[in-house]
C-alpha positions as CSV (number, residue, x, y, z in Angstrom):
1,X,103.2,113.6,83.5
2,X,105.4,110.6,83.5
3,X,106.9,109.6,86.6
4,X,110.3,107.8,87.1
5,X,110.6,104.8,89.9
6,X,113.7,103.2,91.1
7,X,112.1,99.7,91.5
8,X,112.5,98.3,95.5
9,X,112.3,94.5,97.0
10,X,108.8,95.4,98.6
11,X,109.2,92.6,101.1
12,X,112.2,93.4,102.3
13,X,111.2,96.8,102.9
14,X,108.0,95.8,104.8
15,X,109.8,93.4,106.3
16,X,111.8,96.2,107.8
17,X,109.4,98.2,108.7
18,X,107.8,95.4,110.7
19,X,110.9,94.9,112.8
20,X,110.7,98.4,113.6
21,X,107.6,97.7,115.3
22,X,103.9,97.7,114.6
23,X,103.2,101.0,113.1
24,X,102.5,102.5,110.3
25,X,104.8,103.0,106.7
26,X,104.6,106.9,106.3
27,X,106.0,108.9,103.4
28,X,109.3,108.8,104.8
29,X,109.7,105.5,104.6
30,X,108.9,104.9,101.0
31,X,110.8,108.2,100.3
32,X,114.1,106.3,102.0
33,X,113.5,102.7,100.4
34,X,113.3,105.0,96.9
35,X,115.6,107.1,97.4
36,X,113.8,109.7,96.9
37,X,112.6,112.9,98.6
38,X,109.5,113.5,100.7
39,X,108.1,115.6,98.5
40,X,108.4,113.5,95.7
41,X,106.1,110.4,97.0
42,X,104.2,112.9,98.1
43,X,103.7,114.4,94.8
44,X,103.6,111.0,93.2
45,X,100.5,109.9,95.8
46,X,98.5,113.0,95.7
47,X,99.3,114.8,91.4
């Protein structure tokens, strides 16, 4: 399987997500900063 990323400014998105308050970073979050859907990062994180 090969798997396509649109590359991200990690920091900035953590840096985000910390402003938002101390909490976790769920799928939804990484599927926004992406661009991508839910389902993708989850198919990404578990095959």
């Amino acid at each position: 399987m090969i798997v396509f990323i649109k590359p991200i400014k990690i920091y900035r998105f953590l840096e985000r997500s910390y402003q938002m308050g101390e909490r976790r970073v769920t799928m939804a979050d990484v599927a926004s900063a992406a661009g991508v859907g839910i389902a993708t990062v989850d198919r990404v994180l578990n095959g």
